[in-house]
C-alpha positions in Angstrom: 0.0 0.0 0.0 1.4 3.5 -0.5 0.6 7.1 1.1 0.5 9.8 0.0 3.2 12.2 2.2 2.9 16.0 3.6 6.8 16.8 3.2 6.6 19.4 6.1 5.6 16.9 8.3 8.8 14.8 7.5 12.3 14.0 8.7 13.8 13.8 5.9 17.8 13.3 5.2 19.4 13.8 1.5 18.0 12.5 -1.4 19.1 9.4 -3.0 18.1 9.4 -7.0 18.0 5.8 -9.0 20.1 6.8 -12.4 18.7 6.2 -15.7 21.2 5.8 -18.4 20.3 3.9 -21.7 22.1 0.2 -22.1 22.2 0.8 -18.1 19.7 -0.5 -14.9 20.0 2.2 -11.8 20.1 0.5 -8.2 20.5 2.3 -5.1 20.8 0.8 -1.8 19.7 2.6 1.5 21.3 2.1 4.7 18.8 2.5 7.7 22.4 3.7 9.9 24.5 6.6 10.5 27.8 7.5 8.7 29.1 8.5 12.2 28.5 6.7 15.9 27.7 10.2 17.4 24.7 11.6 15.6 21.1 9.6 15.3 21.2 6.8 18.0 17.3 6.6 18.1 17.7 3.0 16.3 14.3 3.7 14.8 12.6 1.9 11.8 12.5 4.5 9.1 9.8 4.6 6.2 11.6 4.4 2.6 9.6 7.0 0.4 9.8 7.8 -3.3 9.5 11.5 -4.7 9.5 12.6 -8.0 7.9 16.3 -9.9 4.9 15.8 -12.2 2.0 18.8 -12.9 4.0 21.2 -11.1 3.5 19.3 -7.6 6.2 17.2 -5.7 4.5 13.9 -5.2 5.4 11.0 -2.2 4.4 7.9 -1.3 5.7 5.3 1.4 7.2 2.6 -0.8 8.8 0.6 2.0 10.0 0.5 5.8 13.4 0.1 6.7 14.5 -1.5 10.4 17.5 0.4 11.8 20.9 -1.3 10.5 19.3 -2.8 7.5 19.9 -2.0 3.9 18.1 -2.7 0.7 18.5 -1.7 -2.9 15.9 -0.2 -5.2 15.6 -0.4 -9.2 13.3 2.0 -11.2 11.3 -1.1 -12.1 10.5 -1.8 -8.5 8.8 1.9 -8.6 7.6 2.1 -11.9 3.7 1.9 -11.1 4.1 5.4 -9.2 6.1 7.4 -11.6 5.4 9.2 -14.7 7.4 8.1 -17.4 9.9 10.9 -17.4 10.2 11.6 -14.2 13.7 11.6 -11.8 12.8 8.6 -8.7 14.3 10.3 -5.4 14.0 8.2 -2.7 14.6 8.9 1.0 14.1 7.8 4.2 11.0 9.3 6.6 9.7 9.1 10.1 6.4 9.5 9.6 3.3 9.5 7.0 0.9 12.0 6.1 -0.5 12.9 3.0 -0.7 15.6 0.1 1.7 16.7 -2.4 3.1 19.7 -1.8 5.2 23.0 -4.2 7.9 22.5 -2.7 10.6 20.1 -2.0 10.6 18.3 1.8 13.2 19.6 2.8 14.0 19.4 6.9 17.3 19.3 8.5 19.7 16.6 7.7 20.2 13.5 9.9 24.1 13.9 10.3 26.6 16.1 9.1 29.7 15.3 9.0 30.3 13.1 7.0 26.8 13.2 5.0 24.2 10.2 5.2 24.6 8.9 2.2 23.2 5.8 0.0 25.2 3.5 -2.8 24.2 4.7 -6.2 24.9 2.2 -8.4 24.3 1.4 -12.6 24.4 -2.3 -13.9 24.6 -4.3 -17.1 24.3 -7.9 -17.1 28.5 -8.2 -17.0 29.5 -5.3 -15.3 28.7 -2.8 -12.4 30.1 1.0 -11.3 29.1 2.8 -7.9 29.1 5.7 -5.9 28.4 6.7 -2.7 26.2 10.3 -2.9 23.2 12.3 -2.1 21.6 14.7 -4.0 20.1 18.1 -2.0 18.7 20.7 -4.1 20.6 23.5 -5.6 20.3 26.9 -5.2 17.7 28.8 -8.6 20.0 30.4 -10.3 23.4 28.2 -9.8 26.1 27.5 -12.3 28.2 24.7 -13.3 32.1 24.5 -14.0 33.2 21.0 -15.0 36.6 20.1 -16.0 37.1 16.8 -16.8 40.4 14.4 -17.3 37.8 11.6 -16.5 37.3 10.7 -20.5 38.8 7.6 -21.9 38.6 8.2 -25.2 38.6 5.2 -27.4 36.6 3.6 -30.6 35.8 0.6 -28.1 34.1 2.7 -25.6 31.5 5.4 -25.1 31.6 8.5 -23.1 28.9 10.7 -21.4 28.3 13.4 -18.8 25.0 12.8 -16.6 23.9 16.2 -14.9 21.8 15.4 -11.9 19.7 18.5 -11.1 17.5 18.6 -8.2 15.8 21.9 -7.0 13.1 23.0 -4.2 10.4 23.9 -7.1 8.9 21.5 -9.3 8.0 23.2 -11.9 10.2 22.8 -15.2 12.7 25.0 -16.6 15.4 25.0 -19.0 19.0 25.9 -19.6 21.9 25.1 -21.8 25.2 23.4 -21.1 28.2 24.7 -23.1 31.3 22.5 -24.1 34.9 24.3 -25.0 38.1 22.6 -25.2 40.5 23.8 -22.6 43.5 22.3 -24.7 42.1 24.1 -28.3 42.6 27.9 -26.9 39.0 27.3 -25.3 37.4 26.2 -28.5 33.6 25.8 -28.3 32.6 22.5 -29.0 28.9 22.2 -28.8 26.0 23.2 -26.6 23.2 20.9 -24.8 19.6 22.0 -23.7 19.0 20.2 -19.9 16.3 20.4 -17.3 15.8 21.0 -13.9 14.6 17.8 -11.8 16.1 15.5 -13.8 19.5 13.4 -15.2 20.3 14.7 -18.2 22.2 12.2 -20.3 24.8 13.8 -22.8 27.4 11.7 -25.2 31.0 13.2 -25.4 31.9 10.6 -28.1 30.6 12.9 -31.3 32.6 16.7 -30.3 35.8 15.9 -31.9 38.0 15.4 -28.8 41.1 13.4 -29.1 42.9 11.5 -25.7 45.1 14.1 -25.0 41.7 16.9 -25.0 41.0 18.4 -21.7 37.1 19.4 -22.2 35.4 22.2 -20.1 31.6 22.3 -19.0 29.5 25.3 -18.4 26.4 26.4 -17.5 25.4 29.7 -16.2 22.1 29.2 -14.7 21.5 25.6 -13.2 23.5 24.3 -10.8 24.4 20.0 -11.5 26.4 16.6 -10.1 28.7 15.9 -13.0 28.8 12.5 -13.3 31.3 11.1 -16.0 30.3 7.5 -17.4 32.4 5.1 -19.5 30.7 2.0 -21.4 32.5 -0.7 -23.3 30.9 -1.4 -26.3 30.1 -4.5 -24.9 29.1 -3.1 -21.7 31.7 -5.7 -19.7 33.0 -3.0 -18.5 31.6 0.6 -16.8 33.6 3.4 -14.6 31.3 6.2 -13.0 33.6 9.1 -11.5 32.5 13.0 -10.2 33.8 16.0 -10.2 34.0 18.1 -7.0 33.0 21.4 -6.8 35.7 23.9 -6.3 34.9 24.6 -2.6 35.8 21.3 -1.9 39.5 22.0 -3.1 39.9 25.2 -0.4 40.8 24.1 2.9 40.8 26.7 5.0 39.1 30.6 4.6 36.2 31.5 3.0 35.7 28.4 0.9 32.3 29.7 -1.0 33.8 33.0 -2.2 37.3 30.9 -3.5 34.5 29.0 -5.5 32.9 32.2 -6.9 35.9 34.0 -7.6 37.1 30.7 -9.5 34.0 30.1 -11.3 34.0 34.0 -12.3 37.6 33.5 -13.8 36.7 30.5 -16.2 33.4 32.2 -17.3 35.1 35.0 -18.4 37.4 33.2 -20.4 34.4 31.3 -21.8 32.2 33.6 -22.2 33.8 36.4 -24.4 
């Protein structure tokens, strides 16, 4: 049986998303325990509920329960019957359901901090498998994105893409456009790729000219995203899954957030003129 779900109401932690890539299955596994052994002792079974953005509405239902130090994984096929074809499954974990769908995300204060609660996020063929372990929270309307990537292994035998995982606090759908420039070509512009909010958008490297060597650059001034960079044998034996980090993450000690804008204001510049 599922229920509807009142965010407000909620405890919610991250987000965990189930990845849909084509020749690909997304499975993530949530663990009902914290990262850390000083935050969340309740010990509490927790409900597993599934999210996702249709008519302008965030919709949830209780798909599951989870006892404390279980874990279990989820496919998109296992939460199919709720979700609209197109639509990005979130699932989290809950402690407590009411109903309604809401406009805006439910959003409450994380479980743990430091490190993050996070799930295993996870995409399979039959030969092969590549993980992570994330959490998606929404970004800020507007963000932007700065990828640099020496993550591509270019080769006729395999194929490349970037997935950009969005997530924001309004449902409703809006658009932007991801630009591609060749940092090792004097910033040459490659190509440019319309994405959506709420969503993974899936976009192949493979056809923009780059050569092994190639360092490519991502941008996009508006919507803030998870780079993920996926690699597929042809055969699909074998997969690799790597992230970028924002460059906050890079600053150790200071004011981390301005290093990141003054950095991100320097390579739009250049990009830009």
């Amino acid at each position: 049986m599922a229920y509807e779900v009142c965010a407000p109401l909620l405890a919610h932690m991250s987000y965990f998303p189930v990845l849909s890539v084509p020749g690909c299955v997304g499975r993530t596994t949530l663990f009902n325990f914290p990262p850390n052994d000083w935050e969340c002792k309740s010990g509490s079974t927790s409900y597993v509920t599934l999210t996702w953005a249709h008519n302008s509405r965030w919709h949830t239902v209780i798909v599951d329960e989870l006892a404390y130090g279980a874990n279990k994984s989820y496919e998109r096929c296992h939460l199919a019957s709720y979700l609209p074809e197109d639509s990005l499954p979130l699932l989290s974990l809950a402690s407590s359901p009411p109903t309604g769908p809401t406009q805006l995300l439910p959003i409450s204060p994380h479980r743990t901090y430091l490190p993050s609660w996070r799930a295993t996020i996870e995409l399979v063929t039959p030969h092969s498998s590549t993980s992570y372990q994330g959490e998606l929270d929404p970004f800020p309307v507007p963000g932007s994105l700065l990828t640099l990537s020496p993550l591509l292994q270019i080769s006729d035998s395999l194929m490349n893409f970037v997935l950009l995982l969005n997530l924001e606090k309004f449902p409703a759908k809006r658009r932007s456009m991801f630009k591609v420039f060749n940092l090792s070509q004097s910033y040459r512009f490659l190509r440019e790729f319309e994405i959506v909010n709420n969503s993974i958008n899936v976009i192949r490297l493979d056809n923009l000219g780059l050569e092994p060597r190639d360092l490519p650059i991502g941008i996009c001034a508006d919507m803030s995203a998870i780079p993920l960079y996926l690699t597929i044998a042809d055969d699909a034996r074998f997969l690799s899954l790597e992230h970028t980090h924002p460059p906050a993450s890079y600053v150790i000690h200071g004011r981390r957030w301005e290093a990141q804008r003054l950095l991100k204001n320097l390579w739009f510049s250049r990009l830009q003129k």
